[in-house]
C-alpha positions as CSV (number, residue, x, y, z in Angstrom):
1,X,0.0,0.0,0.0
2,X,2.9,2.1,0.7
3,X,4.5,1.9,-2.8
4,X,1.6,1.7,-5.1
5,X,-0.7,4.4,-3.0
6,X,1.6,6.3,-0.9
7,X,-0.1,6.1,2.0
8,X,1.2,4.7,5.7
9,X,0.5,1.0,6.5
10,X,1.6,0.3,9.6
11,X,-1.9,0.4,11.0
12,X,-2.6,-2.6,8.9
13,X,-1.7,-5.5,11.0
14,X,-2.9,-4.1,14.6
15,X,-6.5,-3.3,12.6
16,X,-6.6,-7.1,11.3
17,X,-5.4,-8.4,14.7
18,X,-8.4,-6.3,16.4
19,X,-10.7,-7.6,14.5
20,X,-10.1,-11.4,14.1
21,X,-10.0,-11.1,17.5
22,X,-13.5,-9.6,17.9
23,X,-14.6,-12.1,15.4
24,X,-13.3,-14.6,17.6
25,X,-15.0,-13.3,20.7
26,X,-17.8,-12.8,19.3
27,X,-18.3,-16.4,18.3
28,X,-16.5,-18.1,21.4
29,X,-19.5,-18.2,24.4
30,X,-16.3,-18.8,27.0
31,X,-14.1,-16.1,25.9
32,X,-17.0,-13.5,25.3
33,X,-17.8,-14.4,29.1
34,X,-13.9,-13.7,29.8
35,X,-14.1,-11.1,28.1
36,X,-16.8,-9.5,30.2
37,X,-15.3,-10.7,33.1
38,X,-12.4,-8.8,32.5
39,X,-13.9,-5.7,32.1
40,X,-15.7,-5.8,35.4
41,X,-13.0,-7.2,37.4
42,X,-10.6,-4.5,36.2
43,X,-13.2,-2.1,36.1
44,X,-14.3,-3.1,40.4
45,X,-11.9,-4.9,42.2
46,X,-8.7,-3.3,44.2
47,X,-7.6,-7.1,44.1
48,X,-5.6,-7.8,40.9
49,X,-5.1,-11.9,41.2
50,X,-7.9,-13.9,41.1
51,X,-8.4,-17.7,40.4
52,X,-10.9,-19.5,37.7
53,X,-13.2,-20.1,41.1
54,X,-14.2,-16.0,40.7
55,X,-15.1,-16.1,36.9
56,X,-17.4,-19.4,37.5
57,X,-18.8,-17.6,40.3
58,X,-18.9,-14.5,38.6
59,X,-20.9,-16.4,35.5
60,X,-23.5,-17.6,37.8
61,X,-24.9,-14.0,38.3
62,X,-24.8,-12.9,34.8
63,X,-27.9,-14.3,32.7
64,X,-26.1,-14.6,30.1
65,X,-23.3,-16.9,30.8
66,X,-25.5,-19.0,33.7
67,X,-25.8,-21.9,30.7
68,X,-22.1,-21.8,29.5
69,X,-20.8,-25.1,30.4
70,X,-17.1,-24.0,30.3
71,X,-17.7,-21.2,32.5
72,X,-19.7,-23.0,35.1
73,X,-17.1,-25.3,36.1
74,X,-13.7,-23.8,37.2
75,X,-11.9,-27.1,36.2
76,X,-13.0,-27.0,32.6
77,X,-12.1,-23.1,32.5
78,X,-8.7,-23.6,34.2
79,X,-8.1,-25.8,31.3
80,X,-9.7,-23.8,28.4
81,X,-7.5,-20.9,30.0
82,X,-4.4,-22.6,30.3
83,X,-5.0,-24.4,26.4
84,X,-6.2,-20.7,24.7
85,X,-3.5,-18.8,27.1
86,X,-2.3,-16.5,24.2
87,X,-6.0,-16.2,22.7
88,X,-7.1,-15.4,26.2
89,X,-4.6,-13.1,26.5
90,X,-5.2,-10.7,23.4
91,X,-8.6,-10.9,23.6
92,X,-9.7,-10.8,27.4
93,X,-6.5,-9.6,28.6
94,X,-6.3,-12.7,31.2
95,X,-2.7,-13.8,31.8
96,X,-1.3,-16.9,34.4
97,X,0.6,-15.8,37.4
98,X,1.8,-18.9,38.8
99,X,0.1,-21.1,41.8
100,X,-1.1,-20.1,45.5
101,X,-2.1,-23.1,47.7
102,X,-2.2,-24.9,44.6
103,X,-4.6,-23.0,42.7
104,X,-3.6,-21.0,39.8
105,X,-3.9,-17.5,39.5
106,X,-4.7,-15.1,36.8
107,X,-4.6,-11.3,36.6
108,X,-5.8,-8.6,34.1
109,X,-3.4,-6.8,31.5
110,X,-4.8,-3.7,31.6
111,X,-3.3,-2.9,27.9
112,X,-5.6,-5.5,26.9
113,X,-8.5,-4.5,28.2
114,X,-10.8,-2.6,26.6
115,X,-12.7,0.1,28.6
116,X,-16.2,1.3,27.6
């Protein structure tokens, strides 16, 4: 685009990224519910660590997510987490910490995370 039109591209590649990954999202009930959760953690809580135990019970008081299987049991979402971690990352901004009393924690990237 540079050559043939003159204008700047480096734009390109962040824009594509953006929205593959709102495609993505958009179609993925778990990470949509990650998603969400992320906002309102980062948005609320003074506490930055958290474990898979707060989004599940974070997903049981939001209509929306109540039926999402992955989201209802923190096993399944520890997994799904730990599987999808770069996915997770860029779109939810949700990132591993390490263990505590052998649970695993997760934090917010706040670069990640959109605010509305």
């Amino acid at each position: 685009a540079k050559e043939v039109f003159g204008i700047n591209d480096d734009w390109i590649p962040a824009k594509l990224e953006g929205d593959v990954a709102a495609t993505v999202a958009s179609n993925d009930w778990a990470l949509e519910g990650l998603q969400e959760f992320a906002r309102a953690y980062y948005a609320k809580s003074k506490q930055n660590e958290f474990t898979a135990n707060a989004i599940t019970t974070w997903a049981e008081t939001h209509p929306e997510f109540t039926e999402c299987v992955m989201l209802k049991n923190s096993r399944k979402l520890g997994i799904y987490i730990k599987n999808a971690k770069h996915m997770v990352h860029q779109i939810a901004g949700i990132v591993e910490v390490g263990k505590k009393s052998n649970k695993m924690m997760y934090k917010i990237d706040p670069e990640k995370v959109k605010k509305d």
